[in-house]
C-alpha positions as CSV (number, residue, x, y, z in Angstrom):
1,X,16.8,1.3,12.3
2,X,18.6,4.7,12.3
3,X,19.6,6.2,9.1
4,X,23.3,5.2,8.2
5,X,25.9,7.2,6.9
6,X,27.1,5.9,3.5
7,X,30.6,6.7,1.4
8,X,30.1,4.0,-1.4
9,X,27.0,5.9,-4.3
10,X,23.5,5.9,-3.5
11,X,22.0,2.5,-4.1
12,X,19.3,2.7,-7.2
13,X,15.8,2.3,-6.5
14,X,13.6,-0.6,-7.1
15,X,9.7,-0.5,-7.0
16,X,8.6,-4.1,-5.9
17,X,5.3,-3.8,-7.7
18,X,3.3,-3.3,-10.9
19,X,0.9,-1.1,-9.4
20,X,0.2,2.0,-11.1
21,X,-1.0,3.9,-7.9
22,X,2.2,3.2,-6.5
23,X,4.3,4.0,-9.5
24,X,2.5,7.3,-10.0
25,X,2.7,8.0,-5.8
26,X,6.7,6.7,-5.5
27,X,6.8,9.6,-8.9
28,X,6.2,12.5,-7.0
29,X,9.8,12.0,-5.2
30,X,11.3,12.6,-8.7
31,X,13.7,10.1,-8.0
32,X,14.8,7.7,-11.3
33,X,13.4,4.0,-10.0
34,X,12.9,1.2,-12.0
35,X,9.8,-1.3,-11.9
36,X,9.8,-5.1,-11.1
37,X,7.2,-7.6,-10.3
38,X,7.5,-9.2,-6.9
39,X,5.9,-12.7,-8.1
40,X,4.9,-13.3,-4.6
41,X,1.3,-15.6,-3.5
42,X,-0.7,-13.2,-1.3
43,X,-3.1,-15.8,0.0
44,X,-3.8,-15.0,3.4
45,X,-2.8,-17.6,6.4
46,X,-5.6,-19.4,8.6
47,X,-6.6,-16.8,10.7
48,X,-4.3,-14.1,10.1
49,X,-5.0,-10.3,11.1
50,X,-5.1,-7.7,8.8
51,X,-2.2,-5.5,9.6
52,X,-0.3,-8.7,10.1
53,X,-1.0,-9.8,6.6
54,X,-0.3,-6.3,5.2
55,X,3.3,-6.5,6.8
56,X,4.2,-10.1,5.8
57,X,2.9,-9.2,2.3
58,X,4.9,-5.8,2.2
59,X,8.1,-7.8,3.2
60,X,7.8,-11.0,0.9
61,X,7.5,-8.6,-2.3
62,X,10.5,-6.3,-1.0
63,X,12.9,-9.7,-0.5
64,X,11.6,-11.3,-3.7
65,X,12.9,-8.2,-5.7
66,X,16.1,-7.6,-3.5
67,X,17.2,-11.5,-4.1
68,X,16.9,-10.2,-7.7
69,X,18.6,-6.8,-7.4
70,X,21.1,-6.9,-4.1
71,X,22.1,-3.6,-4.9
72,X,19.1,-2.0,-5.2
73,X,16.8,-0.6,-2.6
74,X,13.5,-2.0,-3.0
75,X,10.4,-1.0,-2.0
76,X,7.4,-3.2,-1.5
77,X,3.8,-2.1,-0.4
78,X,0.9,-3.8,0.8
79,X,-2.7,-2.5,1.6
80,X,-5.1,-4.7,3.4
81,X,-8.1,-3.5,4.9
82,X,-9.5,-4.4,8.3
83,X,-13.0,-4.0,9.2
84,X,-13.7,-5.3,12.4
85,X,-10.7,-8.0,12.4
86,X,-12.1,-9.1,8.6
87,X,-10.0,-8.3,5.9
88,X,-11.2,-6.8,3.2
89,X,-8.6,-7.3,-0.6
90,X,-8.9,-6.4,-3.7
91,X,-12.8,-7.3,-4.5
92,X,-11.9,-8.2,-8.3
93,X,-15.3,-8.5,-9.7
94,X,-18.3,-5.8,-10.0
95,X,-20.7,-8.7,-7.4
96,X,-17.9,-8.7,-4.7
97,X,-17.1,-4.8,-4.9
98,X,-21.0,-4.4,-4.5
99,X,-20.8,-6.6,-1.1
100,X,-17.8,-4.9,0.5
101,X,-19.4,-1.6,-0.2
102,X,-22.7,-2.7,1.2
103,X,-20.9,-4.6,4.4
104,X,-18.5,-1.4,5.0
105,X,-21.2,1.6,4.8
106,X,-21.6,3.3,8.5
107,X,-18.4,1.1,9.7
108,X,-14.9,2.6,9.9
109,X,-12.5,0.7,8.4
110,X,-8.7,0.8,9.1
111,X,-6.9,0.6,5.8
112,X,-3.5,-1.4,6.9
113,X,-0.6,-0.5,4.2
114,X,2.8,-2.1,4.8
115,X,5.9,-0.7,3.8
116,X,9.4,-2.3,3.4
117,X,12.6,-1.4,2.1
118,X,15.0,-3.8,1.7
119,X,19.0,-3.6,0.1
120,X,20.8,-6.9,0.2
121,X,24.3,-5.1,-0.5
122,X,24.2,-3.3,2.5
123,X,22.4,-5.3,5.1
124,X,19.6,-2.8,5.0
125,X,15.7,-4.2,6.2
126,X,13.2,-2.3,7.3
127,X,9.2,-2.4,7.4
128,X,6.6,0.0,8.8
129,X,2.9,0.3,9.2
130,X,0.5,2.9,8.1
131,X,-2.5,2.4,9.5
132,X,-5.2,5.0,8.1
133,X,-8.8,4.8,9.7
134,X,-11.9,5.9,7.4
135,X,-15.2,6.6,8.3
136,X,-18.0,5.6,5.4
137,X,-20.7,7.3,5.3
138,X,-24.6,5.7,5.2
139,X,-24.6,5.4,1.4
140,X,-27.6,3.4,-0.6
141,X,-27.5,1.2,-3.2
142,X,-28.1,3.3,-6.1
143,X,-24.7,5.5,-5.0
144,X,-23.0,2.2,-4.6
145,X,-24.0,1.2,-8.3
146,X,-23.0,4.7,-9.9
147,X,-19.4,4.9,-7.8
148,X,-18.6,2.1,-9.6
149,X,-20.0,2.3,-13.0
150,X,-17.6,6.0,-12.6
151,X,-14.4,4.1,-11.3
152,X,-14.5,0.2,-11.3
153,X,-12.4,0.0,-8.5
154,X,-12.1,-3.5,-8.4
155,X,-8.1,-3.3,-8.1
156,X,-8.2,-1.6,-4.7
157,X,-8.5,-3.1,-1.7
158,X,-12.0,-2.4,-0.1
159,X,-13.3,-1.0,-3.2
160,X,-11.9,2.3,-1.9
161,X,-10.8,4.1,-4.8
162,X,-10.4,7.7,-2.5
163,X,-8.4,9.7,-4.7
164,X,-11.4,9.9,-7.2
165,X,-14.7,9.6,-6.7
166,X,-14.8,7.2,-4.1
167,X,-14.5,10.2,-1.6
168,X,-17.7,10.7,-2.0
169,X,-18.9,7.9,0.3
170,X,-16.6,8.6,3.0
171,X,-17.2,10.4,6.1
172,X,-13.7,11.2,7.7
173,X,-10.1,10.0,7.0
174,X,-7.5,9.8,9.7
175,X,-3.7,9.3,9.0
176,X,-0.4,10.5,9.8
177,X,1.0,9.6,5.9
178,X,-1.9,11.5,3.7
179,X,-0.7,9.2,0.5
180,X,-1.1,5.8,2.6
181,X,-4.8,5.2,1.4
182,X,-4.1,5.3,-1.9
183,X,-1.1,2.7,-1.7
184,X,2.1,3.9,-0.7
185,X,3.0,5.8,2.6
186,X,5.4,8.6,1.5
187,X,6.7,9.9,4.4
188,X,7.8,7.0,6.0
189,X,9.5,5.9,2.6
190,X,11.2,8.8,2.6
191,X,12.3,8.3,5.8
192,X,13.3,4.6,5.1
193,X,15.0,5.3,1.6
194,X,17.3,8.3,3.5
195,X,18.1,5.5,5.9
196,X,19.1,3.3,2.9
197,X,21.6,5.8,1.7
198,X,19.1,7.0,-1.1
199,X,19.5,11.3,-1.5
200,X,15.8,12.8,-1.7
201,X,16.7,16.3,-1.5
């Protein structure tokens, strides 16, 4: 969708999520936004694919929060990642972080993060895909163990916690949106919010 030129004010700005790596990413704009919680099930389908998980995901929180505030444009995000076709979530225990670790060392993994923008009041839907590929590195067992008794990423999908110490087990990191891996694709929500009527700059 191209961006759309707007007379009535800039629409607020909505943050379909209580992450706080996506409230401290969607920060850097400087933009005033508030925070809601999408209350959406993200139980995967029977055989669903990653990326198409990520962007069903992505759309379902945005919607849930625009039914709520239609004059808003709200953003929701969703990382899944994708190793070999398996997707990998949020491990949520220290036993299942250990096992993606140990299943995703030497593999590169694509990190799928969906992001939608969504304002009822002006007929304004859009959703992307940020698909950043990372290399891990051949790490043992004892470097597993002390990555996470540093970070306890066991809210991040993969166990990937990259902006911290995580980086030490990866190889290489390939993207075209640098803030992607950590939750929220920047560029293209600037993009989409400029297209939404929201003023950046």
């Amino acid at each position: 969708m191209s961006e759309l030129s707007f007379t009535a004010a800039a629409p607020r700005v909505v943050l379909g999520s209580t992450s706080p790596y996506r409230r401290e990413l969607l920060s850097r704009l400087r933009l005033p936004f508030e925070v809601a919680a999408p209350e959406v099930d993200e139980t995967a389908l029977a055989g669903e694919p990653p990326a198409a998980l990520a962007r069903r995901l992505a759309l379902a929180k945005a919607r849930a929060v625009a039914d709520r505030h239609p004059d808003a444009a709200v953003i929701g995000s969703d990382q899944v990642a994708d190793l070999d076709g398996r997707p990998l979530g949020k491990p949520g225990s220290h036993e299942n972080a250990v096992a993606q670790l140990r299943l995703m060392r030497g593999q590169t993994v694509i990190f799928h993060t969906a992001l939608a923008v969504v304002c009822r009041d002006r007929g304004f839907e859009e959703i992307d895909l940020a698909p950043v590929r990372v290399r891990f590195r051949q790490y043992d067992d004892a470097e597993i163990a002390a990555y996470l008794r540093a970070e306890q990423p066991y809210d991040c999908a993969g166990s990937a916690r990259s902006e911290g110490l995580g980086i030490a087990l990866l190889e290489a990191i390939e993207s075209d949106d640098p803030s992607a891996l950590v939750g929220l694709p920047l560029i293209r929500a600037c993009r989409m919010l400029r297209a939404a009527g929201v003023k950046i700059l």
